[in-house]
Backbone as CSV, one residue per row, in Angstrom:
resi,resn,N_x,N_y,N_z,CA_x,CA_y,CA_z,C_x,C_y,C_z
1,UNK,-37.484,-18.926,33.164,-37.177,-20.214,32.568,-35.694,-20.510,32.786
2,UNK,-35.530,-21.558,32.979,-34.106,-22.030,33.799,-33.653,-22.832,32.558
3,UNK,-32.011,-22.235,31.880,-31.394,-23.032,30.872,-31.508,-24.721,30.681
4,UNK,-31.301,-24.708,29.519,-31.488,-26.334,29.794,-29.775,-26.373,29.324
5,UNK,-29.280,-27.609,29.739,-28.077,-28.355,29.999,-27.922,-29.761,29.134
6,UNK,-26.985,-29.448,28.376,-26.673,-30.673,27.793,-25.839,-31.646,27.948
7,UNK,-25.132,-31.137,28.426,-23.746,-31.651,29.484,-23.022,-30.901,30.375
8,UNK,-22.119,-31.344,31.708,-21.942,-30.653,32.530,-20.309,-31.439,32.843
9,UNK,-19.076,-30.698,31.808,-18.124,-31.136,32.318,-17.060,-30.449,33.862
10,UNK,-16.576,-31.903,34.111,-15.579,-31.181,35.459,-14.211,-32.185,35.085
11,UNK,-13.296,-30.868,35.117,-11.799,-31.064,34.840,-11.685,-31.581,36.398
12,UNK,-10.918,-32.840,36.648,-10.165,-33.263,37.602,-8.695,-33.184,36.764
13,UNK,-7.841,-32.973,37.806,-6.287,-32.481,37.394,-5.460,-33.549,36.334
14,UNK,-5.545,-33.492,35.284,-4.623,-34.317,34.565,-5.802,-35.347,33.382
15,UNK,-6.851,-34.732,33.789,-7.886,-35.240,33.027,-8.020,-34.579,31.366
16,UNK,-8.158,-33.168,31.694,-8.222,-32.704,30.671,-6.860,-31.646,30.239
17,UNK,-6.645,-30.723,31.756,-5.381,-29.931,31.927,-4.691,-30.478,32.875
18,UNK,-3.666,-30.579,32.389,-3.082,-30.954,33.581,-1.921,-29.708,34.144
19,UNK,-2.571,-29.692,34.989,-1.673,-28.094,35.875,-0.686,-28.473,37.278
20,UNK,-1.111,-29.269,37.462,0.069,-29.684,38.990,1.515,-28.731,38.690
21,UNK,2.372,-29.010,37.295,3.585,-28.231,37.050,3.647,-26.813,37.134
22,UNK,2.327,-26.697,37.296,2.058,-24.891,36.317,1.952,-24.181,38.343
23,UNK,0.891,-25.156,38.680,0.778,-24.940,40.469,2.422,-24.517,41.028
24,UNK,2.814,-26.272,40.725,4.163,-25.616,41.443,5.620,-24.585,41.533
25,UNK,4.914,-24.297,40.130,5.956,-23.291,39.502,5.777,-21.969,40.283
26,UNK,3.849,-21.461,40.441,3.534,-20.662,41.055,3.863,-20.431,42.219
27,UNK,3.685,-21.610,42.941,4.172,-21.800,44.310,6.213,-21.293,44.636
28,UNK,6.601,-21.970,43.547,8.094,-21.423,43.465,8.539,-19.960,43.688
29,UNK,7.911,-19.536,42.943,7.318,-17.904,42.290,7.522,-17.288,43.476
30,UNK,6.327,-17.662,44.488,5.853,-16.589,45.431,6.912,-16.828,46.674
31,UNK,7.267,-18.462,46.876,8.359,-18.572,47.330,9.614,-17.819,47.600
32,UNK,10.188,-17.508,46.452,11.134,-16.930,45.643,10.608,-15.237,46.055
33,UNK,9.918,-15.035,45.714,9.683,-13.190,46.112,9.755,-12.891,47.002
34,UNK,9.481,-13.754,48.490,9.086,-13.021,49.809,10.374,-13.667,50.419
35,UNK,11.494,-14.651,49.259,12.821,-14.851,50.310,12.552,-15.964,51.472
36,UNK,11.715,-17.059,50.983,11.720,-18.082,51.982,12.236,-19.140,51.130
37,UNK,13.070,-19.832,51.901,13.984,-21.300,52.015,13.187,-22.073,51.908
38,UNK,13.039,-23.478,50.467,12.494,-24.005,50.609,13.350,-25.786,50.570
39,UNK,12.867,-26.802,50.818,13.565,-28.069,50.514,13.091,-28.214,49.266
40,UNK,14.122,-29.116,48.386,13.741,-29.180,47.190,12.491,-30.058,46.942
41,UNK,12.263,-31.294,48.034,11.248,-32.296,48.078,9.470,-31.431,48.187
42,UNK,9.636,-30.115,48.405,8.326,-29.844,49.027,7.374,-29.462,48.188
43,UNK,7.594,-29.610,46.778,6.401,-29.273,45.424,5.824,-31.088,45.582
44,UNK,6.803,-32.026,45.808,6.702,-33.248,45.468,5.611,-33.847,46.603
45,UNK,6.449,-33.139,47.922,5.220,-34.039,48.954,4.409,-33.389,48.976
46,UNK,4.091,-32.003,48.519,2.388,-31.404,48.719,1.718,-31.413,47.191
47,UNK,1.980,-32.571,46.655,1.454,-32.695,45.065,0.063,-33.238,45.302
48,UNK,-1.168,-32.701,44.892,-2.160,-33.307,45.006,-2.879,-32.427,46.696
49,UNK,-2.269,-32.355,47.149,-2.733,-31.711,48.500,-3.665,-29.868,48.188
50,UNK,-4.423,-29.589,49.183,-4.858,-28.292,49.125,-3.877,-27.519,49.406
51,UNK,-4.353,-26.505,48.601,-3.513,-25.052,48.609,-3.022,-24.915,50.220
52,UNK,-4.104,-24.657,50.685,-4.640,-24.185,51.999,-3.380,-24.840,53.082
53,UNK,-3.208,-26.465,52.803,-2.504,-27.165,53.559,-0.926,-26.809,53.292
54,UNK,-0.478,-26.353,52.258,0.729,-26.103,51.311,0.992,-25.101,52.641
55,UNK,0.287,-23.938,52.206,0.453,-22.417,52.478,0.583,-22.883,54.091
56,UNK,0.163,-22.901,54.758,0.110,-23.271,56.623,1.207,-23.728,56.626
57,UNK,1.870,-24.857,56.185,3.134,-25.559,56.542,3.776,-24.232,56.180
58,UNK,4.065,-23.512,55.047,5.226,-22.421,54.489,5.286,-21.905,56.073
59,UNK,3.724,-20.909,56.139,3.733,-19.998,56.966,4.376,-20.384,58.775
60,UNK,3.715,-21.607,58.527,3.972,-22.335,60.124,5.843,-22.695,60.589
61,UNK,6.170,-23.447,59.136,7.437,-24.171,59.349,8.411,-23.737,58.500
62,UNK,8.231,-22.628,57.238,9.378,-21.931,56.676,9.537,-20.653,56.890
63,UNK,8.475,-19.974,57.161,8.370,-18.537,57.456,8.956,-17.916,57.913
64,UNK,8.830,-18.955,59.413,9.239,-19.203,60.815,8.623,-17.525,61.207
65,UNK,7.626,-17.606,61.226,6.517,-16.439,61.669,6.926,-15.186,60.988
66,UNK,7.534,-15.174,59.895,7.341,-13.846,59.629,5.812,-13.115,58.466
67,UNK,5.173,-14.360,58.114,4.019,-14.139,57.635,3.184,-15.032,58.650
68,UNK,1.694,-14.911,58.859,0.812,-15.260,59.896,0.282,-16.798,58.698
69,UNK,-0.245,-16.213,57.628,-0.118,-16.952,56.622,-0.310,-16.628,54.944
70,UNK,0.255,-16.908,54.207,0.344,-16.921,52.838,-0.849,-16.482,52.442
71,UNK,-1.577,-15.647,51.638,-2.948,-15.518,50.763,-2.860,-16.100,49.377
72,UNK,-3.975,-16.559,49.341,-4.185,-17.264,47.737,-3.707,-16.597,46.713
73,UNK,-4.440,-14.948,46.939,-4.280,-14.522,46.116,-2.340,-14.017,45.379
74,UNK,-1.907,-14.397,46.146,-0.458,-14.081,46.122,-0.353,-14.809,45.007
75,UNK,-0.379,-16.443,45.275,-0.405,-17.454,44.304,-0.616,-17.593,43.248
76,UNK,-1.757,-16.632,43.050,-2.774,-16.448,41.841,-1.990,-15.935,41.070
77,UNK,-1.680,-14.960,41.471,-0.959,-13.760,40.969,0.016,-14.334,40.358
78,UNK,1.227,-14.927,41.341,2.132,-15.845,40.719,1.994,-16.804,40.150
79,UNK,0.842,-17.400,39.523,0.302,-18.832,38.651,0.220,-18.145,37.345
80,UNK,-0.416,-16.625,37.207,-0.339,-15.576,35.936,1.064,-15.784,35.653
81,UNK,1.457,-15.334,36.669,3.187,-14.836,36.085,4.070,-15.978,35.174
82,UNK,3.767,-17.118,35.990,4.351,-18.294,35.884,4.041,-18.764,34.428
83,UNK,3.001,-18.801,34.226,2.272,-19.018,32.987,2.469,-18.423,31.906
84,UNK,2.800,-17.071,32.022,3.639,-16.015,30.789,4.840,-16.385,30.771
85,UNK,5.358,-17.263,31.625,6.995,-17.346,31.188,7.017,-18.361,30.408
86,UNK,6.395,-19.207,30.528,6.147,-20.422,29.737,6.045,-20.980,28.268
């Protein structure tokens, strides 16, 4: 027998949590640990964008190849961290 459902909510960003600040803090984070240079504009123009697309530009155009590319889980990690400082 398959649950029955009474409602089925979905958080879009700023709907219920709003995390974009909490993202880019993470993103700062991991930034900051592995010693890559960032412009200050670049939480602002990848606001709303996928992770996925974030991380490629770092790896592609700040890295400057010394990572192939960024893992999520790095992020993750640093979105915890970020979040305890808070």
């Amino acid at each position: 027998m398959s649950p029955e459902f009474q409602a089925i909510l979905f958080d879009l960003d700023g709907v219920i949590v709003l995390s974009e600040d909490l993202h880019a803090r993470a993103k700062q984070v991991t930034l900051e640990k592995y010693g890559i240079a960032y412009p200050d504009n670049l939480f602002k123009d990848f606001k709303g964008r996928p992770d996925l697309v974030f991380w490629n530009h770092v790896s592609e155009k700040l890295a400057l190849g010394r990572f192939l590319l960024m893992n999520w889980i790095v992020t993750r990690e640093a979105f915890s961290l970020a979040y305890r400082r808070k």
